[in-house]
C-alpha positions as CSV (number, residue, x, y, z in Angstrom):
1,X,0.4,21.0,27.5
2,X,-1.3,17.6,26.3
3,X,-1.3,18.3,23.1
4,X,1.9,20.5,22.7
5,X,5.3,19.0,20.8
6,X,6.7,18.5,24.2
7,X,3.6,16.3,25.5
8,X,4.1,14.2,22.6
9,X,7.6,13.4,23.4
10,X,7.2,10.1,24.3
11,X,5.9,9.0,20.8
12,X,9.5,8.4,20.2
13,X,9.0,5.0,21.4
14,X,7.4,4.5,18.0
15,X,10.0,6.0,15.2
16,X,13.7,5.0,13.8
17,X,15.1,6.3,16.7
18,X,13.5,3.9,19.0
19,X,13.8,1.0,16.9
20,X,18.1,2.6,16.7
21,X,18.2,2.5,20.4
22,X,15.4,-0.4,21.5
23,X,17.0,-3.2,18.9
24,X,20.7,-2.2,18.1
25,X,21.6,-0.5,21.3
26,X,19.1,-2.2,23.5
27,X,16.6,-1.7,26.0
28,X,18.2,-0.5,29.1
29,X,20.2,2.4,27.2
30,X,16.9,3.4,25.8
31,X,15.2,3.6,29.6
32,X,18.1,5.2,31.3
33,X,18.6,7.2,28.0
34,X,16.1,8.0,25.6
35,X,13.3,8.1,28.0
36,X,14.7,10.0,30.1
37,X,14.5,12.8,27.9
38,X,11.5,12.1,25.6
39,X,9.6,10.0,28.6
40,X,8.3,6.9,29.1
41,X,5.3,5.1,30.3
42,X,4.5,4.7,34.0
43,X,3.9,1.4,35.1
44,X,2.6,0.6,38.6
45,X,3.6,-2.2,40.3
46,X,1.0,-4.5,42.9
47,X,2.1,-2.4,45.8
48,X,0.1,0.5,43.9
49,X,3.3,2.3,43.8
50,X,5.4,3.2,40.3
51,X,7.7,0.3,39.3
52,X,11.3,0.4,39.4
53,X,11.8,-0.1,35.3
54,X,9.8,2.9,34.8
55,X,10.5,5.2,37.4
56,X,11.9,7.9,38.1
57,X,11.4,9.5,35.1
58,X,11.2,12.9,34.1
59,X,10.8,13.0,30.4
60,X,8.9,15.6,29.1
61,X,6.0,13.9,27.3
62,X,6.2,11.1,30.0
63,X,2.7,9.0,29.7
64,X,1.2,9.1,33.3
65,X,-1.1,6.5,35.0
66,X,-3.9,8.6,34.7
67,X,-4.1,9.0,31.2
68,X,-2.4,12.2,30.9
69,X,1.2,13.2,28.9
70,X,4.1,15.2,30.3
71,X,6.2,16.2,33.3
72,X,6.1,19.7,35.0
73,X,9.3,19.0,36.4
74,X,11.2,18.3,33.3
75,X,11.4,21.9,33.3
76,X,10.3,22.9,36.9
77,X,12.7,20.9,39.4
78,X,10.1,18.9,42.0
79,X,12.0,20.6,45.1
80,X,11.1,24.2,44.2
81,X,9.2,24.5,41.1
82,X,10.9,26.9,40.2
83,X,10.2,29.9,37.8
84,X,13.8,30.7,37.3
85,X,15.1,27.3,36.8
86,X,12.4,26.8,34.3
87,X,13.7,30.0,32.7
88,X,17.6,29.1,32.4
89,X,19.0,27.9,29.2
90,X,20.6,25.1,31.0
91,X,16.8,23.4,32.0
92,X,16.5,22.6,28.4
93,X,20.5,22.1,27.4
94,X,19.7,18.8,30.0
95,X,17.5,17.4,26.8
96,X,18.3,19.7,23.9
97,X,22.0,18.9,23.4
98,X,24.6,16.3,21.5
99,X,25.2,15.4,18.5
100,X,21.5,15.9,16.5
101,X,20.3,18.8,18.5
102,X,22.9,20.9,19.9
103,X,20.3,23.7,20.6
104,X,22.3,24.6,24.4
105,X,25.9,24.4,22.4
106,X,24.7,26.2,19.6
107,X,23.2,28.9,22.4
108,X,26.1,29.3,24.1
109,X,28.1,30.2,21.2
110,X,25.3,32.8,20.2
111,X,25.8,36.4,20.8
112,X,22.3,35.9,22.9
113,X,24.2,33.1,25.2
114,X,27.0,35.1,25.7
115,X,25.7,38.1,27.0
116,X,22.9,36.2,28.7
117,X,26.1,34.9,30.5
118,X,27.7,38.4,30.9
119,X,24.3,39.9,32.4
120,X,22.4,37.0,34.2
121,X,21.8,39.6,36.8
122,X,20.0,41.6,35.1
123,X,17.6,39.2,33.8
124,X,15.0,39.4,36.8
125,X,14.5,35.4,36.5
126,X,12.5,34.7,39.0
127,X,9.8,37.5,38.2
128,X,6.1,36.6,37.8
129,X,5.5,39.0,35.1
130,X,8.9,38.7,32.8
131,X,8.1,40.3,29.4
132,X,10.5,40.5,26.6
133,X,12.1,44.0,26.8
134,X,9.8,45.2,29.6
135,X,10.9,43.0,32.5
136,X,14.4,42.4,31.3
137,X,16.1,43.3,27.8
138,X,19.8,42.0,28.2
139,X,19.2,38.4,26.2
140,X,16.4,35.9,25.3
141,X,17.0,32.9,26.4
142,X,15.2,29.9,24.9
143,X,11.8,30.2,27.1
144,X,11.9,33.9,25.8
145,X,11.9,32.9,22.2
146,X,9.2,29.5,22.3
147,X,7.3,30.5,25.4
148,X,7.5,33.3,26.9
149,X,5.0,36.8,26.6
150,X,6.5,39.9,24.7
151,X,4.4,42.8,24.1
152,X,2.1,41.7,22.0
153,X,1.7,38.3,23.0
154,X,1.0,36.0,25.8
155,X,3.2,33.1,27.6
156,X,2.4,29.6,26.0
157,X,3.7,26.3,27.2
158,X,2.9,25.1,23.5
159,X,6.8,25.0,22.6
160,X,6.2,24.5,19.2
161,X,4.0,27.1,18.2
162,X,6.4,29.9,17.3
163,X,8.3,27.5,14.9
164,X,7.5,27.9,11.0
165,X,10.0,25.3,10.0
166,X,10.3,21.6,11.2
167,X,14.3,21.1,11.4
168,X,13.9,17.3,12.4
169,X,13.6,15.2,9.0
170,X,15.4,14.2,6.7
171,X,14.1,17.3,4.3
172,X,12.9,20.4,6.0
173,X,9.3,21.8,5.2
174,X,7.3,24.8,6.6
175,X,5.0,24.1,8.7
176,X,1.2,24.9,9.5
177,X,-0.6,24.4,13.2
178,X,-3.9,23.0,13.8
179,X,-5.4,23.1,16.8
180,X,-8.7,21.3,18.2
181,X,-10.8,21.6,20.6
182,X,-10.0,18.2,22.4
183,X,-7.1,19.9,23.4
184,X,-4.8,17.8,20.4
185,X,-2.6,19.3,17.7
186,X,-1.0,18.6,14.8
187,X,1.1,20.0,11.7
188,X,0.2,20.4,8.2
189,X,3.5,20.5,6.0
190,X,2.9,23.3,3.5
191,X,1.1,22.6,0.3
192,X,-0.7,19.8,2.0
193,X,-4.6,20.3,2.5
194,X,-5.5,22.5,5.7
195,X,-8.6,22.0,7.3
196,X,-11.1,25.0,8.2
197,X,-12.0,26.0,11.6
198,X,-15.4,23.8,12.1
199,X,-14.3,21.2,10.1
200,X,-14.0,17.5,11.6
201,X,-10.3,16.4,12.2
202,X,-8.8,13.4,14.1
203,X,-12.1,12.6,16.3
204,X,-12.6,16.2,17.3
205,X,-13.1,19.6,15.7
206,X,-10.8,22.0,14.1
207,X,-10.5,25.1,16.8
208,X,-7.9,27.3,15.3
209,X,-5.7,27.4,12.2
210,X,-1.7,29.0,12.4
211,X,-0.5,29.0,8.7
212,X,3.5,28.9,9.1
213,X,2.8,32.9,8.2
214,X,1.2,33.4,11.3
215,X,3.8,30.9,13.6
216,X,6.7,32.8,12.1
217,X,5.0,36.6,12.9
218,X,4.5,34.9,16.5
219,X,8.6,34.3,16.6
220,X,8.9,38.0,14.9
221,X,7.2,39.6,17.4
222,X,9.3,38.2,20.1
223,X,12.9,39.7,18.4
224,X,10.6,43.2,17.9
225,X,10.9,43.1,21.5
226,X,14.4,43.7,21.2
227,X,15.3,44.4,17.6
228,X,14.4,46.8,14.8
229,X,12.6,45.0,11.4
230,X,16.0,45.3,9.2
231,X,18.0,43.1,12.0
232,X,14.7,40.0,12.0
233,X,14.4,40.6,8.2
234,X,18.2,39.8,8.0
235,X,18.0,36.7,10.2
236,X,15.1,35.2,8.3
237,X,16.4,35.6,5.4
238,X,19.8,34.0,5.9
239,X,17.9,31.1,8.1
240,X,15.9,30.2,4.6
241,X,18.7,30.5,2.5
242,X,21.0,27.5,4.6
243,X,17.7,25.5,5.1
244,X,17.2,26.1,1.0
245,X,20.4,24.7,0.1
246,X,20.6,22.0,2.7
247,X,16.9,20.9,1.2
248,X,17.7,21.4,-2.0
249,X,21.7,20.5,-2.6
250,X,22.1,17.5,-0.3
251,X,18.6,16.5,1.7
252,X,16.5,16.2,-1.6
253,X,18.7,14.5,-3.9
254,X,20.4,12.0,-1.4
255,X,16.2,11.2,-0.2
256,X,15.8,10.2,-4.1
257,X,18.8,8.2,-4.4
258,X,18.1,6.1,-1.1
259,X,14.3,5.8,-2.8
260,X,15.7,5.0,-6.4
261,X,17.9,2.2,-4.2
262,X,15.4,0.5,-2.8
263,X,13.2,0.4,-5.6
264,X,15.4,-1.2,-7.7
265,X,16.1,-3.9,-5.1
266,X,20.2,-2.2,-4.4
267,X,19.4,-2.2,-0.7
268,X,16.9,-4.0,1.8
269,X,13.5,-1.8,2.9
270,X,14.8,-2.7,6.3
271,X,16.5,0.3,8.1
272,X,20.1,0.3,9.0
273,X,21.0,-3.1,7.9
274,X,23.6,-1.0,5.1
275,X,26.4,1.0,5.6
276,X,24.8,3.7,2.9
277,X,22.0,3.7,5.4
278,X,24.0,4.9,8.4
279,X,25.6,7.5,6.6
280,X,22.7,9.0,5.2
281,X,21.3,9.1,8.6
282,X,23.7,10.5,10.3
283,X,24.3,13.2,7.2
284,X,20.4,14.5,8.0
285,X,20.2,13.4,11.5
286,X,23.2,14.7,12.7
287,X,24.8,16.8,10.8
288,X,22.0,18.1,8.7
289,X,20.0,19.1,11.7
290,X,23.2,20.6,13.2
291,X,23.8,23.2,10.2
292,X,19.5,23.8,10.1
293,X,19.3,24.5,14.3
294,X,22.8,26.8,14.0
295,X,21.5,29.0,11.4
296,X,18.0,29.1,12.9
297,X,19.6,30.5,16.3
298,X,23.1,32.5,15.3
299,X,25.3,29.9,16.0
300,X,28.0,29.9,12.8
301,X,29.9,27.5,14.4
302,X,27.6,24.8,14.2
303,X,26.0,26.3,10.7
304,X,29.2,26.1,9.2
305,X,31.7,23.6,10.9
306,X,29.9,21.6,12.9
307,X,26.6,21.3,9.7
308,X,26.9,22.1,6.2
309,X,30.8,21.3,6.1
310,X,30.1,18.1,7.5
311,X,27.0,17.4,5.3
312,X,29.4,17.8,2.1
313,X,32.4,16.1,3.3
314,X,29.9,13.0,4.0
315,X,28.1,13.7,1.2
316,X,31.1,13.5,-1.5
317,X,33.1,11.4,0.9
318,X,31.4,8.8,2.1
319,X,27.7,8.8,0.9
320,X,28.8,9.0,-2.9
321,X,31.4,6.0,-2.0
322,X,29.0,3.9,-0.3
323,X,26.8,4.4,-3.2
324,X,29.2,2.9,-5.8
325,X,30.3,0.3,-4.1
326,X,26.6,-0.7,-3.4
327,X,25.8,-0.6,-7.1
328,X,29.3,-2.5,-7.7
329,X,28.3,-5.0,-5.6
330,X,25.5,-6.6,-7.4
331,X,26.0,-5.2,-11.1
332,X,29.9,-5.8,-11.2
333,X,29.7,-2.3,-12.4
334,X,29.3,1.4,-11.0
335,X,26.7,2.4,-13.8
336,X,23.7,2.8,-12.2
337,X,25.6,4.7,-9.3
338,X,26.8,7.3,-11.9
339,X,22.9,7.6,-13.6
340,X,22.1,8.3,-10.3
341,X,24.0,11.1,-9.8
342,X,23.3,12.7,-13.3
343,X,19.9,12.4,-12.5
344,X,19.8,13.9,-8.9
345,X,23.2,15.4,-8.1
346,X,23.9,17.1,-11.1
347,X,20.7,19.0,-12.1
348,X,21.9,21.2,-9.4
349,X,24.1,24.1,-9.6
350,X,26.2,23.7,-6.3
351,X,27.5,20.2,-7.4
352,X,28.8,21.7,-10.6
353,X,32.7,21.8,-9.2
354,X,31.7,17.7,-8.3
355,X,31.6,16.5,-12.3
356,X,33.6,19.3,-14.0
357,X,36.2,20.9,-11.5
358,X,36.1,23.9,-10.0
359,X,36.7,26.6,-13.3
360,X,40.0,29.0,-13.7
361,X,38.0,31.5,-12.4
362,X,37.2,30.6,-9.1
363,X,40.6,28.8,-8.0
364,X,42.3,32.4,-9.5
365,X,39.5,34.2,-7.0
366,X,40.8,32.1,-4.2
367,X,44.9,32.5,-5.0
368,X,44.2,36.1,-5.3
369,X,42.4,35.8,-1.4
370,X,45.0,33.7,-0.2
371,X,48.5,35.6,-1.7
372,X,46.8,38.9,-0.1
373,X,46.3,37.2,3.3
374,X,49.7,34.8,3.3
375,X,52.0,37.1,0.6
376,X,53.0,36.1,-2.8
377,X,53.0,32.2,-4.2
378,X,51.4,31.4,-0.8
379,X,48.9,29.4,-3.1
380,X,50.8,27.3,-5.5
């Protein structure tokens, strides 16, 4: 598990969400909080036994005395390590929920929550062997999907190694695995350079190369278990499109715009020391990551409603706002602000009805839908 996504939980205490927590929250929310989820490091006190600022904790990518990363009992309670609890959706929803990764709300709402729900019986949890359509075939739950065997492949603890998209950043990118043979991992973003088996990477050698191909056939081969090809064909392909046009309508041209900011000296290179800053996170932080995790596990809820609705009301509401009264502020002016949006906002099809309206056509197409739902001059 060392080198696994989970294992590296803890290197939290090094990114924005740290410094969001560690400086403007503050320390203690971050140990009782954020550590107690991503895990912390275990300090040991000169009775040789852990010390009370650091323990208990039972993050997953904890940093242990002895050198090693992780927590079995993140996911295995201490009292029974058990193979069942491990297995329940509600093991991860203790980490994996809230506002920027709702994967237990947006699990529940799935068709594979509920009847998970309706048919927990059936689903022979605590079973040594427990194969995806073999050993039980009423729902996946998430240790189905990211770590447990199906036919044609083995369990893995490596949580991360079915996913061939990273739903995290600000702009989404497939992704490719590298493993080495210290035991270490890491992702290669695609179109980046990927090393060779043999070849020298970060202090050891390259062991095995997953292209985002091969992590995605990994993932496929789980819902074969279940599914026929035209039902995963269909999923893909409607997970790529919202991830698409989050990337490419709001994520790629707001990035630019923050960049095009800062280089022109409208805001600080410090982080959230700016209104525009906070919105912007929380548009790809929150909300972004909301709409990119609902569509990646059949929640439409959370794709919709809870993600890309939320993503364009902030966007045109209070991103494109923020960004004129920035530019106001120090030119007097909102002319830069408007270049800005020429340049990235309206290059792009989707942000059409933003500049010129929406057209006869379409608000005729949407009376028409209305006055047969609601009856005549509903719509006026």
């Amino acid at each position: 598990m060392d080198g696994s996504h989970h294992a590296k939980g803890g290197e939290i205490l090094a990114s924005l969400d740290n410094l969001l927590g560690e400086v403007i929250g503050g320390p203690a929310a971050v140990n009782a909080g954020c550590r107690q989820c991503h895990g912390g490091e275990i300090e040991i006190g000169k009775d040789g036994r852990p010390s009370p600022g650091s323990w208990p904790n039972t993050g997953i990518g904890r940093m242990n005395p002895d050198g090693s990363k992780g927590s079995c009992t993140a996911c295995h309670g201490r009292h029974g390590f058990s193979r069942a609890q491990a297995r329940t959706p509600d093991t991860c929803g203790k980490c994996h929920v809230g506002p920027d990764h709702p994967q237990i709300e947006i699990y529940n709402e799935s068709k594979h929550g509920i009847i998970y729900r309706a048919k927990v019986d059936e689903m022979n949890m605590g079973s040594d062997k427990w194969v995806a359509g073999i050993d039980y075939s009423a729902a996946p739950t998430c240790a189905t999907c990211h770590m447990s065997a199906s036919p044609t492949q083995t369990k893995t603890h490596d949580v991360g190694e079915r996913i061939s998209w990273t739903l995290r950043p600000p702009i989404s990118s497939k992704i490719n695995l590298v493993r080495l043979e210290n035991g270490d991992e890491f992702d290669v973003v695609e179109g980046q350079p990927l090393p060779k088996v043999g070849d020298a990477a970060k202090g050891s050698k390259v062991k095995e190369v997953l292209t985002w191909e091969d992590r995605r056939a990994k993932m496929e081969g789980v819902c074969y278990a279940c599914h026929e090809k035209s039902v995963v064909d269909g999923h893909y392909k409607q997970f790529d499109d919202v991830v698409d046009l989050y990337n490419e309508k709001f994520a790629k041209p707001i990035s630019a715009i923050m960049k095009d900011l800062k280089d022109a000296g409208y805001i600080t290179a410090a982080p959230f020391d700016e209104k525009i800053e906070w919105v912007w996170w929380e548009i790809w932080h929150h909300e972004g990551r909301r709409a990119r995790h609902g569509a990646s596990m059949n929640g439409p809820d959370y794709t919709w409603w809870h993600g890309i609705y939320d993503v364009a009301k902030n966007t045109y509401f209070e991103f494109i706002p923020e960004l004129k009264e920035v530019v106001q502020h120090k030119d007097g002016n909102e002319k830069f602000a408007t270049a800005l949006l020429e340049k990235h906002f309206k290059p792009h099809d989707g942000h059409d009805w933003y500049f010129n309206g929406m057209n006869k056509e379409a608000l005729e197409r949407v009376r028409q839908g209305f006055e047969a739902r609601y009856g005549k001059d509903a719509l006026k």
